[in-house]
C-alpha positions as CSV (number, residue, x, y, z in Angstrom):
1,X,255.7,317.9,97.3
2,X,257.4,316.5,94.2
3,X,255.1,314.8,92.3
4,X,256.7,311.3,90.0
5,X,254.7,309.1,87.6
6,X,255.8,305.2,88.1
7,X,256.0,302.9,85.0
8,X,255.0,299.9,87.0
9,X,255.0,296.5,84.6
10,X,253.3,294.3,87.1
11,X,256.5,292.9,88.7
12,X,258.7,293.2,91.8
13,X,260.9,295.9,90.5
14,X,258.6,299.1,89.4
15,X,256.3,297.8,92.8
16,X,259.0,298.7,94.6
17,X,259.9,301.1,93.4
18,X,256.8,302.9,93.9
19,X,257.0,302.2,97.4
20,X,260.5,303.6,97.8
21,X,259.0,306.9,96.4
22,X,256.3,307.1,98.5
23,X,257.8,306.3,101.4
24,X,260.4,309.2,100.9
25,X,257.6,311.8,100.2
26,X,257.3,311.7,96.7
27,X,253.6,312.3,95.4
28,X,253.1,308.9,92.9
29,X,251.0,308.0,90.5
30,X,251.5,304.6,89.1
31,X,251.5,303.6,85.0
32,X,251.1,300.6,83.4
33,X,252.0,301.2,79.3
34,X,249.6,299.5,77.0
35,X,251.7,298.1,74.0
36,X,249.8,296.0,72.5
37,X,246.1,295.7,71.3
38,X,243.5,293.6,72.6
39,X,244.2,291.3,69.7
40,X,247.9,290.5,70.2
41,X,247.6,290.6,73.7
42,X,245.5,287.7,73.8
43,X,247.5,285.3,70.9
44,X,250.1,286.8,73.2
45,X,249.3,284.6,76.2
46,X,248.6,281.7,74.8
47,X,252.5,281.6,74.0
48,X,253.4,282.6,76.9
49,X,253.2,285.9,79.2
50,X,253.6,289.8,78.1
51,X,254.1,292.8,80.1
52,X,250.7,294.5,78.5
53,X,249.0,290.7,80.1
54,X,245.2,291.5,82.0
55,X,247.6,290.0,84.8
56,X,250.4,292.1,85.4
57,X,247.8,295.3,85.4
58,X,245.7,294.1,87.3
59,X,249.4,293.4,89.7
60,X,250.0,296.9,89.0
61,X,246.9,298.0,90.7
62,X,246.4,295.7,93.4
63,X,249.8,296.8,94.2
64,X,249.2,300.6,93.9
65,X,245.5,300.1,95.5
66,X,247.7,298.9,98.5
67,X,250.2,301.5,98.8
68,X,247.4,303.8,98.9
69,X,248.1,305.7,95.5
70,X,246.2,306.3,91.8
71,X,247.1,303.8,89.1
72,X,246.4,304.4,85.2
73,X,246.9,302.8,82.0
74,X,248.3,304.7,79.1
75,X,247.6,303.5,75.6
76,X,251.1,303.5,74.2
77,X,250.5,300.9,71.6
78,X,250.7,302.8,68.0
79,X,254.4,304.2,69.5
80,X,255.4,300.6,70.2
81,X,254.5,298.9,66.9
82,X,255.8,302.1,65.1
83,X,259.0,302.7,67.3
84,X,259.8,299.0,68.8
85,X,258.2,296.2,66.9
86,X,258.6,297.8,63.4
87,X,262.2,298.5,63.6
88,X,263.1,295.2,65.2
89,X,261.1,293.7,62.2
90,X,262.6,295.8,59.7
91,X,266.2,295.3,60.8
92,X,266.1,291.9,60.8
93,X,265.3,292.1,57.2
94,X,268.2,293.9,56.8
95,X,270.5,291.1,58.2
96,X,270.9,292.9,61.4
97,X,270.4,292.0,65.2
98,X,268.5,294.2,67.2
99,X,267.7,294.9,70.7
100,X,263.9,296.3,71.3
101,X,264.7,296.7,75.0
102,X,266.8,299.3,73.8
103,X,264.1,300.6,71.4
104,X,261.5,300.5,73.8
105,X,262.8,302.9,76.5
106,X,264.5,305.5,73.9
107,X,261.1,305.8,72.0
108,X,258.4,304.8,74.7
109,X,259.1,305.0,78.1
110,X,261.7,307.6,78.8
111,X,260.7,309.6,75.8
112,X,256.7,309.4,75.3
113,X,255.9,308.6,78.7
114,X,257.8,311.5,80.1
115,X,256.5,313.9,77.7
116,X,252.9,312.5,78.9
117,X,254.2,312.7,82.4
118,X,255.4,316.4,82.1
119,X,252.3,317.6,80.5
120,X,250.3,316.3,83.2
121,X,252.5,318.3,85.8
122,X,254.6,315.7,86.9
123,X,258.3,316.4,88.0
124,X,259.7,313.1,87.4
125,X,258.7,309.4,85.8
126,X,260.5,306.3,87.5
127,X,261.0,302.9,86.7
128,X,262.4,299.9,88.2
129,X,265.4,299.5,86.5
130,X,268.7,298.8,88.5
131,X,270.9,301.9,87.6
132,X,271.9,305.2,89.1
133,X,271.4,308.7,88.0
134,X,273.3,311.5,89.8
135,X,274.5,314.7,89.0
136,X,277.8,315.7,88.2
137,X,278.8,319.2,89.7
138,X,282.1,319.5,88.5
139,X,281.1,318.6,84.8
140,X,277.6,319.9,85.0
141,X,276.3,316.9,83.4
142,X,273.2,314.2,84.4
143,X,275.5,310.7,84.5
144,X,274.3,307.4,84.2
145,X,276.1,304.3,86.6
146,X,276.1,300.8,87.3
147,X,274.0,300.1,90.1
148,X,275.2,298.2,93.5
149,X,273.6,294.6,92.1
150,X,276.0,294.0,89.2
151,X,274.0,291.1,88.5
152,X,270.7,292.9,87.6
153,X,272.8,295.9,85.8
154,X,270.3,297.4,83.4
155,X,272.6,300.5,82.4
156,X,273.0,298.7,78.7
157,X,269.8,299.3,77.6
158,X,269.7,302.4,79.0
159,X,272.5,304.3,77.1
160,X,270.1,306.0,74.6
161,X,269.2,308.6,77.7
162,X,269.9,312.3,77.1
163,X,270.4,314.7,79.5
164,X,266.7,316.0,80.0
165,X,265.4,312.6,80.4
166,X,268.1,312.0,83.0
167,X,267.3,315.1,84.7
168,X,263.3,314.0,85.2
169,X,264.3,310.0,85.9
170,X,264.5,308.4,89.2
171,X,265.9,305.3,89.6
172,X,265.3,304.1,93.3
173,X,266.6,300.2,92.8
174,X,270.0,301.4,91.9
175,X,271.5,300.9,95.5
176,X,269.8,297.8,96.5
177,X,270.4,294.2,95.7
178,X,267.4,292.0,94.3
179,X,267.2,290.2,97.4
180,X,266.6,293.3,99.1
181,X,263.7,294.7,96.7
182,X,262.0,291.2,97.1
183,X,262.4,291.0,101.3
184,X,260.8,295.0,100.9
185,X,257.9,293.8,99.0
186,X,257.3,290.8,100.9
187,X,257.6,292.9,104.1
188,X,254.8,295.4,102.6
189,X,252.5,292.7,101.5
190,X,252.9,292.7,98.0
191,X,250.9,290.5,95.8
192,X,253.7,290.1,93.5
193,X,256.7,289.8,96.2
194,X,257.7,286.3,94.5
195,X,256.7,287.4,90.6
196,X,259.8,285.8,88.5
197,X,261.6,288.4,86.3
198,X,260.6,288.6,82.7
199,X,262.9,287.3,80.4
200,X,262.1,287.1,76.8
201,X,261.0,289.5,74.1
202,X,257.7,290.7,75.7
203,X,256.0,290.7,71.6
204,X,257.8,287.1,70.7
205,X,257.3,285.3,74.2
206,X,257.4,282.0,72.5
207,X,261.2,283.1,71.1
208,X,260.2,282.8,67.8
209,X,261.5,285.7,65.9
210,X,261.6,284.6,62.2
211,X,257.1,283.8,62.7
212,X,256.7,287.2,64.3
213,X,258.7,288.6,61.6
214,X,257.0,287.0,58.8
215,X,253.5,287.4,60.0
216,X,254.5,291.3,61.3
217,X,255.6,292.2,58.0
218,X,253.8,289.8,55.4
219,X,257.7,289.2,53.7
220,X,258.0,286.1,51.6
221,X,261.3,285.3,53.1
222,X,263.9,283.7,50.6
223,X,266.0,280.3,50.8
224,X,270.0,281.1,49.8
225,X,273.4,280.0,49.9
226,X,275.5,278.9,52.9
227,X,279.2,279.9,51.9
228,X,282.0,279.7,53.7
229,X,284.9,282.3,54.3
230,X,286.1,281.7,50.5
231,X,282.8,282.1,49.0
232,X,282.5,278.8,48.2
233,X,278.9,277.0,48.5
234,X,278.0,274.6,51.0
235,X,274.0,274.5,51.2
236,X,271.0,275.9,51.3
237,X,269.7,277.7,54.1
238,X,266.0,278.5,54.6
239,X,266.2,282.7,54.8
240,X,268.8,285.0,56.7
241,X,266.2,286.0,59.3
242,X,266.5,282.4,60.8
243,X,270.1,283.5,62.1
244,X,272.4,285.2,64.2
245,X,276.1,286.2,64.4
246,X,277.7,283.4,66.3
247,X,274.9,280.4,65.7
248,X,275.7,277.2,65.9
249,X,272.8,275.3,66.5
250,X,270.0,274.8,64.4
251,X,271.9,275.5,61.0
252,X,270.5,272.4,59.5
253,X,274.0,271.8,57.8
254,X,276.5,268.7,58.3
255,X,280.4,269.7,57.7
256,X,282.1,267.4,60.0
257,X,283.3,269.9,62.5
258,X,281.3,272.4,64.7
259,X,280.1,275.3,62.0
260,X,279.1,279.0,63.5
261,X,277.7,281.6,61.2
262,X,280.5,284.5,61.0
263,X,278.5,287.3,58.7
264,X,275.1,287.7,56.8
265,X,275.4,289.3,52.9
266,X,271.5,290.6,52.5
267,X,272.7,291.4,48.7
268,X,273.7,288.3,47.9
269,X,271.6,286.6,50.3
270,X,274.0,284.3,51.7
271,X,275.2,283.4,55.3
272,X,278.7,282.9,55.6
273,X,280.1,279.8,57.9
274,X,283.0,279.4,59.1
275,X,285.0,278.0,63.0
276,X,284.9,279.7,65.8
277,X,288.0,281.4,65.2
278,X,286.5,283.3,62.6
279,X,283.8,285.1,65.0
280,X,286.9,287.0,66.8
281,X,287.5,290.8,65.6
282,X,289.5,293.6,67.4
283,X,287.6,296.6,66.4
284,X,284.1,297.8,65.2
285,X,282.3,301.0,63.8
286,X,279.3,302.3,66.0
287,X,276.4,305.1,64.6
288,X,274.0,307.0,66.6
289,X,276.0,307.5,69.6
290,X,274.5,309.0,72.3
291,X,277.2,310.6,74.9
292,X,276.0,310.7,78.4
293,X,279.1,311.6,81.0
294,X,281.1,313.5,78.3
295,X,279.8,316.4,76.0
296,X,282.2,315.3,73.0
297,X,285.3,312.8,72.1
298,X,287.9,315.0,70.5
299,X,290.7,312.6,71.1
300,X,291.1,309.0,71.6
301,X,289.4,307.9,74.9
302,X,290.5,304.5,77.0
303,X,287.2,303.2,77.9
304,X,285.5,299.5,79.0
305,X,283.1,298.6,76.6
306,X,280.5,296.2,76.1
307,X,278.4,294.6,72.9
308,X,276.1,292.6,74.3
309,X,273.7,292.9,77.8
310,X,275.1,290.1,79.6
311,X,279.3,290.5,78.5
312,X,281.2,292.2,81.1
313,X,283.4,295.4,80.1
314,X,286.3,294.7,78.1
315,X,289.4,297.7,77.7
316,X,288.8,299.7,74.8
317,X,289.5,303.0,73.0
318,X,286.8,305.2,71.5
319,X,287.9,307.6,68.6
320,X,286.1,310.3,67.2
321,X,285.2,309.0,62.7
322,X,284.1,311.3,60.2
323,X,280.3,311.3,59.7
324,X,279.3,311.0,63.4
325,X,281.0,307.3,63.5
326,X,282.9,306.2,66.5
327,X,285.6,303.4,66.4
328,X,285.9,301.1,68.9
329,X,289.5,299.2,69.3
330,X,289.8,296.2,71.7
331,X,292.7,295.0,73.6
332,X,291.8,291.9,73.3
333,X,289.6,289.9,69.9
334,X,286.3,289.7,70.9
335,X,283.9,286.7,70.0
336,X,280.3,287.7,67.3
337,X,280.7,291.2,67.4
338,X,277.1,291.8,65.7
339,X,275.3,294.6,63.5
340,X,272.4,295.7,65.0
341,X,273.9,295.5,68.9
342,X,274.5,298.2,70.8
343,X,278.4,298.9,72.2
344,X,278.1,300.8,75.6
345,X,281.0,302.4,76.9
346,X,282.5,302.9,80.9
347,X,284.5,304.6,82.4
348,X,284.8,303.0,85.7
349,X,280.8,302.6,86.7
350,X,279.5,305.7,84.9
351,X,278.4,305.2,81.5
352,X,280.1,307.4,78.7
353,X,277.8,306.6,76.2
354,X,276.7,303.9,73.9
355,X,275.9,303.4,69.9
356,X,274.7,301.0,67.2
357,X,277.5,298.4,65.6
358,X,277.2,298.7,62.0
């Protein structure tokens, strides 16, 4: 009997998904992944809820008490700050939008989870994401693809998976529809059958991102210079970490027409404003691709890609830079483009990779 370790958050997904797995013979043990301390969790909920809250384990192990399987909790929480919370703070600081969703399962779940999982014997870890893993005989490769509810498609934060991860991940939600996992765990008497879906940033639940920032990393956070595309000045505004590639709202600044901030300049500390118009670009520059479908790019590639988790695809080609850079060419302009993003790439429903817009 193969034996698979469950990340289970304390919602409907991973529940069910331990369910699935047992129910088709698997051997389960069910995790819930500490990422906080005791501290943060509890400033944590008074903002709002966390997926390390007292409630969601103790979800996680009425669930698994139910299903008739062992539930732990691993203490994940100096990986998290290190690999998730520190890099999210830090690029900020660098004028850059990141995504810790993204952070958090290339550093923490599918990499120091497994590792835990595989020293402990286990064959496989799961979680409740929607995707699909198969393999791919002909090109002898793991392959990562959109799952059959396009409106819970989880596959762009999920790009950063190699092949060995891929290889000991099961995905069991990838050919339902959310509907379906809910009717399941309703049907099995699940305490968390009606549980909403988290939605925030589980360590700023109150949204908050410039506080967390400040009080993460103890920066004095400088006013500067609004500009506009010609450099010339049009305010102040009250530090770069307060804003993101496309903003409109919450500038603080009055020019008579609707403004949107088009670029951040961390040297000169100055936001750049400009009209809508000015957000649209036809290419970008990725790093740290990760190619999951193909070994290697050699020559141009026509592709659907995506820079943000909720856009859908647009036609693309991928080329092959100098320095391990990609470049990424639209058919069409497409609106905030942002540094710190990730740009996934298709190929139909599989996922060819995915890398970070510089």
């Amino acid at each position: 009997m193969k034996k698979v370790m469950v990340g289970m958050s304390g919602g409907v997904d991973s529940s069910v998904a331990a369910l699935i797995l047992r129910d088709s013979g698997y051997e389960v043990m069910g995790v819930t992944l500490k990422m906080f301390g005791d501290e943060d969790i509890v400033q944590a909920e008074k903002n709002g809820k966390t997926c390390c809250a007292l409630s969601d384990v103790l979800d996680a192990k009425s669930v698994a008490r139910r299903l008739g399987f062992d539930h732990v909790t691993f203490n994940f929480k100096d990986c998290f700050r290190e690999n998730v919370m520190s890099r999210f703070a830090e690029s900020y600081l660098c004028g850059k939008t990141p995504n810790p969703c993204i952070e958090c399962n290339r550093y923490v779940k599918f990499d120091k989870m497994l590792r835990r999982a595989m020293e402990l014997g286990y064959d496989y870890i799961a979680t409740g994401h929607y995707a699909i893993c198969e393999y791919d005989e002909e090109k002898c490769r793991h392959i990562l693809k959109r799952p059959a509810d396009r409106s819970k498609d989880q596959t762009y934060v999920l790009y950063s998976l190699t092949q060995e991860q891929l290889a000991h991940t099961l995905f069991p939600l990838g050919g339902l529809e959310k509907k379906q996992v809910r009717d399941i765990a309703e049907k099995a008497g699940l305490v968390n059958s009606n549980k909403p879906d988290s939605q925030d940033i589980c360590f700023v639940p109150d949204g908050k991102y410039a506080e967390f920032i400040k009080k993460f990393t103890g920066a004095e956070i400088s006013c500067g210079n609004f500009t506009d595309m010609n450099g010339n000045i049009l305010g102040e505004h009250k530090g770069i970490i307060n804003y993101t590639i496309g903003q409109r709202k919450g500038l603080g600044i009055s020019l008579g027409k609707p403004a949107y901030v088009i670029r951040k300049d961390i040297s000169e500390n100055t936001v750049v404003i400009g009209d809508e118009k000015d957000l649209y670009t036809n290419s970008l520059i990725a790093e740290d691709m990760n190619l999951i479908s193909v070994e290697d790019i050699t020559e141009p590639m026509r592709v659907t890609a995506k820079t943000r988790y909720s856009q859908t695809e647009q036609p693309a080609v991928v080329s092959k830079l100098d320095g391990g850079r990609y470049l990424v060419e639209f058919g069409q302009p497409q609106r905030a483009v942002t540094s710190g993003q990730a740009v996934v790439l298709y190929d139909g429903d599989i996922v060819v990779g995915g890398g970070t817009i510089v």
